[in-house]
N, C-alpha and C positions, 0 to 999 in steps of 0.2 A: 877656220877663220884664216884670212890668208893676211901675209903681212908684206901690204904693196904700203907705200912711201908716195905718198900724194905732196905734189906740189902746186901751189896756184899763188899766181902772179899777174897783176895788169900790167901792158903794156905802159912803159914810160920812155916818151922822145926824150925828154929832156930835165933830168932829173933835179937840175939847180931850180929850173923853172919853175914846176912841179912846185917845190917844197917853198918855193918862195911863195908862191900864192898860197897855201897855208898859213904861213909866218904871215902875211899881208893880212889874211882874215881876223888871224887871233891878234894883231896887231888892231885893226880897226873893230874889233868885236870880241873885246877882253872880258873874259867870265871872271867872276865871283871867285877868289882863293875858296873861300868857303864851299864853293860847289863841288871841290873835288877831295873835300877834306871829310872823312867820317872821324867819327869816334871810336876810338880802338877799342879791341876787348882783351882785359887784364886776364894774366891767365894765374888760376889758382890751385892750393892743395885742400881737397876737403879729407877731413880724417877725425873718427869718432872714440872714444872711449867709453866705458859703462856710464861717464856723467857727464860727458861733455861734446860737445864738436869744436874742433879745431879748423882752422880755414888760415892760411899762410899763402902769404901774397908777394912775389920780389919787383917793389917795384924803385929799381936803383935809377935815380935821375931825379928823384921826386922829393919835396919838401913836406913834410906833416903838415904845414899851414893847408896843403894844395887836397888834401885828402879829405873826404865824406862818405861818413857809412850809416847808412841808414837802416832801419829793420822794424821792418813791420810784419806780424805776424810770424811765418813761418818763412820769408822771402828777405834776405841780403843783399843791400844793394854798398858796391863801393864804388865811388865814383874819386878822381882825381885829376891831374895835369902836371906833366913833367915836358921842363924846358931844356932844349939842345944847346949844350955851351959852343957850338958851331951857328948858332940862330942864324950870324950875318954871312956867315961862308955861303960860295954858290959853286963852288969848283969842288966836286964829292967826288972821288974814285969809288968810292960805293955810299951807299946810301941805305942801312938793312935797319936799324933801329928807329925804332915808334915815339914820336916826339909829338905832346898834343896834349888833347883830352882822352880820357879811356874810361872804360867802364867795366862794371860785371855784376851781373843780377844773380843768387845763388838762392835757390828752393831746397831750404835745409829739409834734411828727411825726417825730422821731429821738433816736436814746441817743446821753445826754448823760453828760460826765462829773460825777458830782456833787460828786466834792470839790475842784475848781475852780469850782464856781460863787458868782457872788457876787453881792449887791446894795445898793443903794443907796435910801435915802429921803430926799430934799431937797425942799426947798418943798412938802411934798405929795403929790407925786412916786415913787411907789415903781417902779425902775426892778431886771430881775432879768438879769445876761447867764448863760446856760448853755453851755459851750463843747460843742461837735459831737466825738461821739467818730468815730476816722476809720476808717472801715471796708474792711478789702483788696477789697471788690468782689464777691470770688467767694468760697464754701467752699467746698476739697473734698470729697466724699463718696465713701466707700468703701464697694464692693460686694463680697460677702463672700458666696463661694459656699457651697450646703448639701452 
């Protein structure tokens, strides 16, 4: 495999030009903030013990009122919105941090019982235990002649 450095470029006469006819379009043909905004995805810790699963979330910027965890079955859903105390700034030297709505859907690897599950938000911190339902191992099956 060889390692050549491709470069491609369109010719530009005139580069103020150029770019102002852009600006002129997105001036007269202004999209939807919404159109280029997705929903982030929160990033989590899953971790099990003999009774439990654990799931630890940092989601620092965010308010507990802003937060929803839903669970259904064997499937976690956390959804929330965290607001940037910069909202009205437009002058960013950088811009790396996820300011929005966010989500994250997690397919626990065992049934859980869900109305002992609980959790907790501290410092930040959103921490969820789900306690391991305990399963006898084997089901019977019965075979049932015609």
């Amino acid at each position: 495999m060889s390692n050549n450095n491709l470069n491609f470029s369109l010719p530009i006469d005139n580069e103020a030009e150029d770019f102002s006819i852009l600006a002129d379009f997105m001036k007269n043909n202004p999209l939807e903030e919404s159109a280029f905004k997705s929903e982030g995805q929160l990033a989590v810790d899953v971790a099990q013990t003999n009774e439990e699963i654990i799931v630890v979330a940092p989601m620092a910027g965010c308010r507990m009122e802003n937060i929803e965890l839903h669970l259904h079955n064997d499937v976690l859903t956390i959804r929330g919105e965290r607001q940037s105390p910069l909202r009205d700034q437009e002058n960013f030297f950088y811009r790396e941090c996820y300011w929005g709505k966010f989500s994250r859907t997690i397919v626990l690897p065992c049934d859980v019982k869900s109305e002992m599950t609980r959790a907790e938000f501290k410092n930040g911190v959103l921490t969820i235990i789900l306690p391991k339902t305990k399963a006898d191992g084997s089901i019977p099956i019965v075979i049932v002649e015609e």
